[in-house]
Every structure is written in C-alpha cells, then in structure tokens.
C-alpha positions in Angstrom: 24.5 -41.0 -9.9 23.8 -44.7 -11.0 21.2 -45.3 -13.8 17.9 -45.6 -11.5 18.9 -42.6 -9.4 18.9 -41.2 -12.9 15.6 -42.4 -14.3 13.7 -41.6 -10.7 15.2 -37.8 -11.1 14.4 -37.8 -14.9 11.2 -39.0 -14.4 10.3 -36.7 -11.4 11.4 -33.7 -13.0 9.7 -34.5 -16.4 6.2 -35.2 -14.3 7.0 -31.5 -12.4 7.1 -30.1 -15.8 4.1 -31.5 -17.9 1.5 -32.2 -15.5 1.3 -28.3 -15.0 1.2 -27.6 -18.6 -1.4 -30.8 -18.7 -3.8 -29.3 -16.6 -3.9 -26.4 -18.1 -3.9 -27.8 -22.0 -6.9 -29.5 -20.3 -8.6 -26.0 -18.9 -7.3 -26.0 -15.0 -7.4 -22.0 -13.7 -3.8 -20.5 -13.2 -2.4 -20.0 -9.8 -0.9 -16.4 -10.4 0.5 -14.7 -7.4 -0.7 -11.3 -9.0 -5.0 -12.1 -9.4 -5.1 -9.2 -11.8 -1.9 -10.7 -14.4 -2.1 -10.5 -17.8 -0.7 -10.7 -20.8 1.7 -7.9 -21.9 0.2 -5.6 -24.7 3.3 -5.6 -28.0 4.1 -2.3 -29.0 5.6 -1.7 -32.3 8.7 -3.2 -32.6 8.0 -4.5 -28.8 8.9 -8.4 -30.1 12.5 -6.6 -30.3 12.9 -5.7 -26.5 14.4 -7.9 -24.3 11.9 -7.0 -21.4 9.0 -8.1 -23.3 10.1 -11.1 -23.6 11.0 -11.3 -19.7 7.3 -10.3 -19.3 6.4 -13.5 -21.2 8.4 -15.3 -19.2 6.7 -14.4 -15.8 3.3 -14.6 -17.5 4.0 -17.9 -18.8 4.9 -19.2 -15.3 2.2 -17.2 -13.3 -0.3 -18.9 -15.6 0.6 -22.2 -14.7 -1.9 -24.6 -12.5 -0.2 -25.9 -9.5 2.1 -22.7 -9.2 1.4 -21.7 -5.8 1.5 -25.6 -4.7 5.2 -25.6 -6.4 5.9 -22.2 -4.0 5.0 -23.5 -0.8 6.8 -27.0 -1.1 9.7 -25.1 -2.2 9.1 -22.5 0.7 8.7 -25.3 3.4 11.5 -27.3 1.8 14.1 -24.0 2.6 12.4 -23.4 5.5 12.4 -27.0 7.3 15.3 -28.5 5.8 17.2 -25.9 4.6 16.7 -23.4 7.3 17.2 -21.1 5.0 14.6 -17.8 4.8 12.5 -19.2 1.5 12.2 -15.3 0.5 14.9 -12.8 1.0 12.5 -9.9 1.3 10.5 -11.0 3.9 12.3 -11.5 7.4 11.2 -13.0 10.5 11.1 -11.2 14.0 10.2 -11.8 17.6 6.9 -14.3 18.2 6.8 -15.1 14.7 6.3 -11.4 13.3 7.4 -10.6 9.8 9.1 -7.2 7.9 9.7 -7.0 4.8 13.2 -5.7 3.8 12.0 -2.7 2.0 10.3 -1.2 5.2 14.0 -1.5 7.7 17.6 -0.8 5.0 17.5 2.7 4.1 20.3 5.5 3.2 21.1 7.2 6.5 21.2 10.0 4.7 18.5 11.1 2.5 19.0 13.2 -0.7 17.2 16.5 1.0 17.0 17.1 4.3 13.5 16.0 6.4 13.5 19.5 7.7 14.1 21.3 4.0 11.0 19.1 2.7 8.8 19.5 5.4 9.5 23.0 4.7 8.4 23.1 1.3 5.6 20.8 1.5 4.3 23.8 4.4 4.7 26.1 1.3 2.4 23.9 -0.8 -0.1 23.6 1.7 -0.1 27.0 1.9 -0.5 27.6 -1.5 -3.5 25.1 -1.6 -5.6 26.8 1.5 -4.9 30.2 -0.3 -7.7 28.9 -2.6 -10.1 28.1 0.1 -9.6 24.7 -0.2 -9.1 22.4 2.5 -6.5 19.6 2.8 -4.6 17.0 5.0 -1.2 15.6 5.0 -0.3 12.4 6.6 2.7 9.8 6.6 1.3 6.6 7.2 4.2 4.7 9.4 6.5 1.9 8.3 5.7 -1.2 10.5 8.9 -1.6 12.6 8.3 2.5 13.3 5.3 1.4 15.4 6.2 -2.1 16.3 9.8 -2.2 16.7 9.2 -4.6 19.6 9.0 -7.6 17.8 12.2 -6.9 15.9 15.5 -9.3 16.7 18.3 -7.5 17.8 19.9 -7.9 14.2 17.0 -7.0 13.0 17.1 -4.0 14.8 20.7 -2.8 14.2 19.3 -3.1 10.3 16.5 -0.3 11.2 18.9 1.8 12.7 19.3 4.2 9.3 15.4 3.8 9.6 15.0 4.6 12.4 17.2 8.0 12.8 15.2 9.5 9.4 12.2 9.0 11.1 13.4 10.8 14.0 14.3 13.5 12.1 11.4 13.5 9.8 9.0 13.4 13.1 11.1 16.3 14.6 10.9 18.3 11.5 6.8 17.7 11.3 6.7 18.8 15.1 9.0 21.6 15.5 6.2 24.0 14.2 3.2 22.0 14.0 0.2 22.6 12.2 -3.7 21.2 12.1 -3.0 20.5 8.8 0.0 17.6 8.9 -1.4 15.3 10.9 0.8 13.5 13.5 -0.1 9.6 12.8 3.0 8.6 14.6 1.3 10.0 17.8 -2.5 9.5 17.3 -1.5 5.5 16.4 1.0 5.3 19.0 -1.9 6.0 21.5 -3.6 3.0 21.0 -1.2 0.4 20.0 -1.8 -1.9 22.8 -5.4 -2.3 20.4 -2.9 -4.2 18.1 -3.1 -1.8 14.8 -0.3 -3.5 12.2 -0.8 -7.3 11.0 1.3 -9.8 12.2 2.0 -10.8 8.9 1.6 -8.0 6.6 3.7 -5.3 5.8 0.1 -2.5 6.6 -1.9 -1.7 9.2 -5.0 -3.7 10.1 -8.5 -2.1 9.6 -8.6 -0.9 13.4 -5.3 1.1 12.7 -7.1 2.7 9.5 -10.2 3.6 10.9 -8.3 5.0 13.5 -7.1 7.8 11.1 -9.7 8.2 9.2 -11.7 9.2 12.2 -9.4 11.8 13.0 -9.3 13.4 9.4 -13.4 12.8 9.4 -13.3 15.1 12.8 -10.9 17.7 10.9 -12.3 18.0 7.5 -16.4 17.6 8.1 -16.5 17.9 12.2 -19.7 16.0 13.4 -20.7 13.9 10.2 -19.0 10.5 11.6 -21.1 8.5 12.8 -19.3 6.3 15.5 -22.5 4.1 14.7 -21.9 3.8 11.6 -18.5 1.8 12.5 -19.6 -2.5 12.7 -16.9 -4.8 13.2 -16.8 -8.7 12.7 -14.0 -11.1 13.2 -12.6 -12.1 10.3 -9.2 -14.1 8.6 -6.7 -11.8 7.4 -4.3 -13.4 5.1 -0.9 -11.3 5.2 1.5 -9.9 2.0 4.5 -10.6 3.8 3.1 -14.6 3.8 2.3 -14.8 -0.1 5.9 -13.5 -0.8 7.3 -15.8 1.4 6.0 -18.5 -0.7 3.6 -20.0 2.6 0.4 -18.2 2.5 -1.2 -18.2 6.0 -3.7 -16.1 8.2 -4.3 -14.9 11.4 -7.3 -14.4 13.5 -8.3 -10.3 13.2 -11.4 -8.0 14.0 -12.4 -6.2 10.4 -13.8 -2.4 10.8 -15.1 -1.0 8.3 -18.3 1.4 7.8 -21.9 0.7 7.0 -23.9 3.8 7.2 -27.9 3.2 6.5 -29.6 5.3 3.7 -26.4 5.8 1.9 -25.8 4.3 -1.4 -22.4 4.3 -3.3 -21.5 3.6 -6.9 -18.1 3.5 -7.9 -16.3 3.7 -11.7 -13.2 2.8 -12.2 -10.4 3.6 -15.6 -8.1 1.2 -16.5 -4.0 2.0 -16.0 -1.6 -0.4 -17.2 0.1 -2.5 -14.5 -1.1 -0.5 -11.3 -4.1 -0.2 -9.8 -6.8 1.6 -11.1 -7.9 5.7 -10.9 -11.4 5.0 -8.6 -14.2 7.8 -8.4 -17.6 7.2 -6.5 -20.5 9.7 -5.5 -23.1 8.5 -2.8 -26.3 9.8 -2.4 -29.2 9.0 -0.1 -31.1 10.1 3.3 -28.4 10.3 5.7 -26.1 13.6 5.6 -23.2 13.8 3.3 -20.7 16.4 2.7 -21.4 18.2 -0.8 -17.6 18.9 -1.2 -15.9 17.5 -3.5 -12.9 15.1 -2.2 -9.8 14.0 -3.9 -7.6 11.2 -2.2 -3.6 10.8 -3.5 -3.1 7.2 -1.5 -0.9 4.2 -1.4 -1.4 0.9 -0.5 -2.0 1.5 3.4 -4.6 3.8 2.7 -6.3 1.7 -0.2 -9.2 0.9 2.6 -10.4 4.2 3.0 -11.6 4.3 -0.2 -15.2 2.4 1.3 -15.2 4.6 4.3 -14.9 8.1 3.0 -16.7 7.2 -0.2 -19.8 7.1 1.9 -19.7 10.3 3.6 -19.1 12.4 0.1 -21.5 13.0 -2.6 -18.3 13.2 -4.7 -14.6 11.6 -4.4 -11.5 10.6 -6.8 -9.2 8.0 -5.6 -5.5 8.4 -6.8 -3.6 5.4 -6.6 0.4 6.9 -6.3 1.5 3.7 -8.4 -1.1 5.3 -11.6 -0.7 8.9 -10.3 0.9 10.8 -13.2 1.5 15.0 -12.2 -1.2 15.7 -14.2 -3.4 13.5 -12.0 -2.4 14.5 -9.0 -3.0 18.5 -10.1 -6.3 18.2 -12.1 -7.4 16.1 -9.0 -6.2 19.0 -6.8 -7.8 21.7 -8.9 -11.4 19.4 -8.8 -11.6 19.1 -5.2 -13.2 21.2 -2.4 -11.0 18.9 0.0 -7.8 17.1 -0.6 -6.2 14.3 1.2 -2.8 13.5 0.5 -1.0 10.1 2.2 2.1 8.4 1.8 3.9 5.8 3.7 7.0 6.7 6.0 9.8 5.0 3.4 8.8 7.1 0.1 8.2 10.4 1.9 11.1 11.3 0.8 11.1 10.7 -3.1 7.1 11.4 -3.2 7.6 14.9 -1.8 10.5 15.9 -3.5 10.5 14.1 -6.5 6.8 15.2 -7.2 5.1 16.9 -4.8 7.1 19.5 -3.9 8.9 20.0 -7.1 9.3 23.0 -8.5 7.5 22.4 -12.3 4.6 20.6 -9.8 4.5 24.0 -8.2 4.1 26.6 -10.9 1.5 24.2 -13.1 0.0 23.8 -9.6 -0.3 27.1 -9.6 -1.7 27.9 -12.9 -4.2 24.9 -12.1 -5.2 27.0 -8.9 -5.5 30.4 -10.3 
C-alpha cells in the first residue's frame, strides 16, 4: 500500500472511530439494537469475571450513535458486493422470505420421546383439572412448520430433522386427543391462505394470534368474545429477522388487535434482570368480564395476547418463559382459576421436560395444589 493509500485508510478509519464517540461526548442518543440495554449491575468481586467485562464491551458498542448506520452499510456491503448472507442466523427463502436458523437445524432425535412427553404433560393436566381449575395447552408453530413453501430446496433438506419431530410431536398430540391441548397446527393451517406468519419475522402476524386466542376465548369463557370487539387497521410491521440481518425494513400488514368499549385496563409490571418483565393487569368496567382469575406462562409469539385477554379478565398474570423461574410458574398456577400455558414448537421439548413436566415441578406442584 503506498503512503496516500495509507493516510486515506488511516484517516477513514480514525473518522469511523471518533465521530461516534463525538456525538455522543456531545449528547447524540445511542443506536442500541436492544431499546431496553443497560448497563450491567457489578456484583462483588464481579470486576474479576471475564463476562462482565464482555458485557461492557457490548454495552459500550450498543451505546454508540451511528451504530445501526455502521450495521446496515456493513450489511449492504456483504450483501451487494460480497454476496455474502450479512447475518448467519437469518436465511433467505423463496420470494424474498426469511428463517432464522434457530427455527430449521434441530437434533433428529430429541432427548425424550414426543410421545413420552405428551404423555406426562396429559398427567399434569390432569393433575391441574383435579383441582377444578381450568387450563389450555398449546405449541405455537415454528414458521417453516406453517410456511414451508417459501423454503429453497436447501433450505428444505435443513428442516428435514424439523420437520420429522414435528410429525411426531403432532402425531403424539392427536393419537388421543383432548379439548384441552389445543391443535394450533390445524386450526392455523385452516386459514393460511389469510397470510398468518410475517414475511420477515420469525412470529406470526396479529391475524395468526387473534386467530388463537379466539379459539381459547370460545373454550375457557364460551360467549364473552365479542367478534365486535376485534378493529383492524393497516399498519407497517418491521420484522426481527430484518434487525438481525443488519437492514431493518417493513412490510405492508393488517394489525388486529381488540378494543372493547366500557372496559378499562391497568397493568403493573416487576423488574427481572435481562428478560422481559412479570406483567399483571385487572380490568373493570360496564361490559362483562370473567371474574376468574387467569395466569398466562408465554413466549415471544404469544407476548400480544397479553392486550387481548387482559380485557376480558378482572384479573391476569403474564409469565414471560425467559423470567419464569419454577416457583413462578407454580405460585402463578396455584393463583389462577384458569391457566394458559404456550410454547413455541422448537423448545417444546426442553420446556416440558426440563420444567414442566419434571418430576420436583410435579410434587411442589402438588403441594401448591393441595
């Protein structure tokens, strides 16, 4: 490299450095990918532990102005000149759909058999409507499960480990079917020409939510939907899948959600260190509710419900399973009058048997119960 190649580089990569740390020196807002990022809390003796100071690190860099700028050049860059995937956990399918990685590689064989699990989760239901208590079990499915359409062919041949556990998991779930495991598979699968899974997001879109919810509404409380209740507006939805990949974009959607008149919700929220908040609300007002007490175990896909079935019950507890601890999940359990349990297809497995289903969860359970 001769001496001005040098100085033009030198001189590029000094102004990449310092005019972020300029701007915000000078007060410019952060571009974290994570809204909600913090500063680590030091423990004793935490100044000692490598991780810490990794956490720094990333806090350091997510607080830096122009971060998301820096992302998408880079992102393009791979992308356009590169053609290299800028992100490799997000991959690109038929008509410009996107997976993400975690959703398709899977062991083809789990730890514990679908069949065994769905087994002993039938036991814990059991166990739970032996206390008069009513509850619903659902597996909210992984995007290529429902849209495997728009996956290439090599894209396919990944999900093929996928897709045989599903298989078995949904043959497991219908070999002795009961009301209360609910089939999402089918009751999703019988609209999805309505276009239920984002584009470009790992979820499902509102419609595919409400959807659901409907059909839990119509088994837990039959009658108190009210279809007219349900508004919808056309909205932008920007998708996960595009934030990781560096290139944050949205698409063109149609936002449900429910507005029921004469109901009134309030909402308190505690604190958990990196993961989303424990959420309870209570609604009151003219228009019917149901007086039982509902508790919600929920991931990510069902983190929307949370503003529809808030406002039909007086009383609710949201359970986040990134906060849940076992003791959440069975003093929740033990609180409610109804109990709705979700989980997306990929961590069925480890949910149920790692915690769920597992055998201390069980007898405190059933202490809890007695």
């Amino acid at each position: 490299m001769n001496r001005l190649s040098t100085i033009v580089f030198g001189t590029a990569f000094i102004l990449f450095i310092s005019i972020p740390i300029g701007l915000r020196l000078a007060g410019a807002p952060a571009q974290a990918f994570d809204a909600g990022a913090r500063w680590p809390l030091v423990a004793p003796n935490g100044v000692f532990d490598s991780a810490f100071w990794d956490r720094i690190s990333i806090e350091l860099r997510d607080q830096m102005p122009m971060r998301l700028d820096a992302i998408a050049l880079e992102s393009t860059i791979d992308i356009r000149i590169f053609r290299d995937p800028p992100s490799p956990t997000v991959l690109e399918g038929r008509d410009g759909w996107l997976f993400s990685t975690w959703s398709l590689p899977v062991p083809c064989e789990p730890p514990t058999e679908s069949s065994e699990l769905v087994g002993r989760l039938n036991g814990l239901l059991d166990m739970i409507q032996a206390t008069e208590r009513e509850v619903q079990f659902l597996v909210a499915p992984d995007k290529p499960g429902m849209y495997g359409e728009y996956l290439t062919e090599e894209l396919a041949a990944r999900a093929e480990c996928s897709s045989a556990r599903r298989t078995r998991l949904r043959t497991a779930i219908g070999e002795e079917p009961r009301p209360e495991i609910l089939d999402t598979w089918s009751l999703l699968e019988a609209s999805k020409h309505d276009l239920l899974y984002h584009p470009n997001d790992s979820h499902w879109n509102t419609r595919g939510l409400t959807i659901v919810v409907h059909e839990l509404m119509e088994r837990l409380a039959p009658g108190l939907w009210d279809q007219n209740a349900l508004v919808t507006e056309s909205g932008l939805h920007e998708g996960d899948l595009t934030r990781i990949r560096g290139l944050p974009s949205d698409v063109a959607t149609t936002i449900y959600r429910v507005q029921r008149t004469g109901v009134e919700v309030s909402s308190q929220s505690t604190a958990v260190a990196d993961a989303p908040p424990l959420r309870s609300t209570t609604a009151s007002g003219t228009a019917p509710l149901s007086e039982q007490r509902l508790f919600v175990l929920h991931d990510s896909f069902f983190f929307g419900s949370l503003s529809m079935l808030s406002q039909y019950y007086a009383e609710a507890r949201f359970v986040d399973w990134t906060s849940a601890t076992v003791d959440d999940i069975i003093d929740g359990i033990a609180w409610a009058d109804v109990v709705i349990v979700e989980t997306v297809e990929r961590h069925f497995h480890s949910r149920t048997e790692e915690t769920l289903v597992a055998e201390t969860t069980i007898e405190r359970l059933r202490t809890a119960l007695d």
